[in-house]
Phi, psi and omega in degrees: 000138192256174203277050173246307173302349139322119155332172163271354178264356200255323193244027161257328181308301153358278182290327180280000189253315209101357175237051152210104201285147166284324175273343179295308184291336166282331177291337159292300176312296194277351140335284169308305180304288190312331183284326169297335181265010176263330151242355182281288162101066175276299193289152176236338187192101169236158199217076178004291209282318176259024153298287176325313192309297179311339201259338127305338178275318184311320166314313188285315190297314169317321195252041159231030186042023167276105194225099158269002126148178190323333177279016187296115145101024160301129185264140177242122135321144192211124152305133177259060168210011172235112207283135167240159199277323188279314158259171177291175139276067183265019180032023183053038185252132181276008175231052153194004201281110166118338188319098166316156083313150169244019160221183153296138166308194187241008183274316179294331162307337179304288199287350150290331175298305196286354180127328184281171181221149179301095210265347183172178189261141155280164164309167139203166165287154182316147180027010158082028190204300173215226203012268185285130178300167161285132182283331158044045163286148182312127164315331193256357189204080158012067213104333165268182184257134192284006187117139156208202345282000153296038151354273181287333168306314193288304199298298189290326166297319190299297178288010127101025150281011169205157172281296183236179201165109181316152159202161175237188195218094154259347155244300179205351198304208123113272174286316163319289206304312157337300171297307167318294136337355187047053187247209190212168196172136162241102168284101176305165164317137169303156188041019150287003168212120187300152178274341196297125182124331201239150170276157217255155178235322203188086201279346167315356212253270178349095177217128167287150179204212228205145125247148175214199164225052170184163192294301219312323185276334168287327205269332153302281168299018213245327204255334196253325166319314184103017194258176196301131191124278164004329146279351181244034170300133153259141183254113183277147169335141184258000177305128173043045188260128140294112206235103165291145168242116195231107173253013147070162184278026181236002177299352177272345175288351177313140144287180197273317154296353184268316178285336207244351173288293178318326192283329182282302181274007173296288186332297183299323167297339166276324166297351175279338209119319167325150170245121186238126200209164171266132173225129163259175185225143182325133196304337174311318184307323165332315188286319171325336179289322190268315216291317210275334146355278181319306200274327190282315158304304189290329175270339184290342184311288155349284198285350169249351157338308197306304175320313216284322194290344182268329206197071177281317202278053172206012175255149166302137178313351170280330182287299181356281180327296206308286200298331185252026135078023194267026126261015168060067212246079188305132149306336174292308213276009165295299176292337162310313193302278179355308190275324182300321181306294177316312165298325170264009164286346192262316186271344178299286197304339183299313186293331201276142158144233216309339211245305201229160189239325170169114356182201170176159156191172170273141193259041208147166199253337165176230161298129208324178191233164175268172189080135140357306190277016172212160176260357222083171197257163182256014207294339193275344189242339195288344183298320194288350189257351176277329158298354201051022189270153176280138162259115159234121192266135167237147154269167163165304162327160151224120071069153166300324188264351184069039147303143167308140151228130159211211171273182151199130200290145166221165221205137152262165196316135189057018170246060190277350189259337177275300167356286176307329153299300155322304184287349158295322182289314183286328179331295198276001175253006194228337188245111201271344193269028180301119176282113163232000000 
């Protein structure tokens, strides 16, 4: 196996032994990028040379035993639209194309702090939100879209060019491209990981999260982060784990793979032990989908003004649309949404303890779609990001096409550190090409 091909938790172990150098892994990525980006197209700015540098100085530091924990000499993907110091930032935006920060977001300061370093900016859809795509293709399949608006993110842990990688979530942008890519990817509780530094779309929405390839690798940065837990997961017995199986008022948009993807992991977990039952949820839940619309149209109004006042006739029509409002986004029906997402952020977190342990649902309608010009649809995801719940996409399905399809646990707010646990238990009954 060459060490690009490793989990990040399988080559921190590694590096934490000695038999594995941070420049022996970055010089494995980058390899793998350079034979790979001409046609995968992940990257918008990555830089060999100060790949190297960073990935010998984490080498020196290891053997003078300055170590701030396992992710020291990690190489990380950064979505370009959450700011480095090092690259530009251009939100795939042409009125931001060269744009320094002159500082790290503070989500990218964690993982520096903690030893990793910036191996490069990922694609994105414009501003992480509408007009322009990512040139992005799915790695295993040429012409289709790897997901977005993590693009490049999603596209590079999948094809084994980064270990790890940022992506953010206002709809689906996060878990889709996971599924799509056959990876793993944690969308946290909103706001358990500061936004400062990244561009805001919809900040009710907006959340960072992670990709790797394996829950183990999530459960690090889950850990260089802080979130509650997060340093004691365990992965419980998957023998008499309550698993609601929830296929929600969006199940008729499932594709026939999509549907069968749930149905293969109810089935292995209930042959695993599991207690696996159908759970539906309440009709208020129907509406989530126009909630997360509503709040995501009506705050995008906002987050984009500015753009529209400096450089209307250089923005995409999309932004336009946003500030002057031609879906029509009353303060009333903003407030209706609002109170209705709280009530059912309140009635979600309520099932979990005696009765459920943890959710299941499909993390895509299926297989990745062809073309460019779309990212795919968010209809399998926008209700969970408006609960505000940790999302965790497992892969494990294939497609007609032998495309990744796969689910994704869902958890309630702040339990995000048990969340990780299950899916270290549940992983290995659902994914056969899991590596640990």
């Amino acid at each position: 196996m060459e060490a690009n091909e490793l989990t990040a938790s399988q080559a921190a172990a590694l590096m934490a032994k000695g038999e594995l150098g941070a420049e022996e892994l970055a010089r494995a990525c980058l390899a793998r990028i350079e034979a790979r980006e001409p046609a995968v197209k992940a990257w918008v700015s990555y830089d060999p040379a100060r790949a190297i540098r960073s990935a010998r100085e984490a080498d020196k530091r290891r053997a003078s035993g300055d170590v701030p924990g396992p992710l020291l000499g990690m190489p990380l993907g950064v979505k370009d639209m959450i700011d480095t110091a090092e690259y530009p930032t251009t939100d795939n935006s042409p009125g931001h194309f060269g744009n320094r920060p002159s500082h790290d977001a503070h989500s990218v300061t964690v993982m520096k702090a903690m030893g990793a370093f910036v191996l490069g900016k990922t694609d994105t859809v414009e501003f992480a939100a509408a007009g322009r795509k990512a040139a992005t293709h799915h790695p295993m399949a040429p012409g289709r879209t790897p997901g977005g608006s993590s693009s490049g993110s999603g596209a590079a842990v999948g094809d084994f060019q980064v270990p790890l990688a940022f992506g953010t979530q206002t709809g689906g942008s996060l878990i889709r491209p996971a599924a799509f890519n056959g990876i793993y990817a944690l969308k946290p509780t909103h706001n358990l990981v500061s936004w400062d530094g990244a561009r805001h779309y919809s900040p009710s929405l907006d959340t960072i999260g992670w990709y790797g390839r394996s829950p183990q690798d999530l459960t690090l940065v889950a850990e260089a982060f802080r979130l509650p837990g997060a340093d004691m997961v365990t992965a419980p017995p998957v023998k008499g784990l309550k698993v609601g199986i929830t296929r929600t008022h969006n199940w008729d948009a499932a594709a026939p793979e999509g549907k069968e993807a749930l149905e293969r992991a109810a089935r292995l977990l209930a042959e695993a032990g599991a207690a696996v039952f159908d759970l539906d949820l309440a009709e208020p839940f129907a509406r989530l989908n126009d909630t997360q619309r509503v709040l995501m149209y009506g705050e995008g109004r906002v987050q984009f003004l500015a753009e529209f006042l400096l450089r209307r006739g250089d923005m995409h029509q999309d932004f336009i649309d946003r500030v002057e409002n031609v879906n029509q986004i009353t303060p009333s029906l903003l407030a209706e949404h609002l109170n209705l997402a709280a009530r059912c952020r309140e009635a979600f977190d309520a099932l979990f303890g005696a009765d459920v342990d943890v959710v299941i649902t499909p993390s895509a309608p299926g297989e990745a779609p062809v073309g460019l010009d779309t990212t795919g649809d968010w209809v399998m995801n926008s209700m969970w990001t408006v609960l505000h719940a940790p999302c965790l996409a497992v892969p494990g399905h294939k497609g007609p096409n032998g495309l990744p399809v796969g689910v994704q646990l869902i958890g309630p707010r702040y339990g995000d550190a048990t969340l990780l646990g299950i899916a270290e238990a549940i992983a290995p009954v659902l994914d056969p090409d899991l590596k640990l």
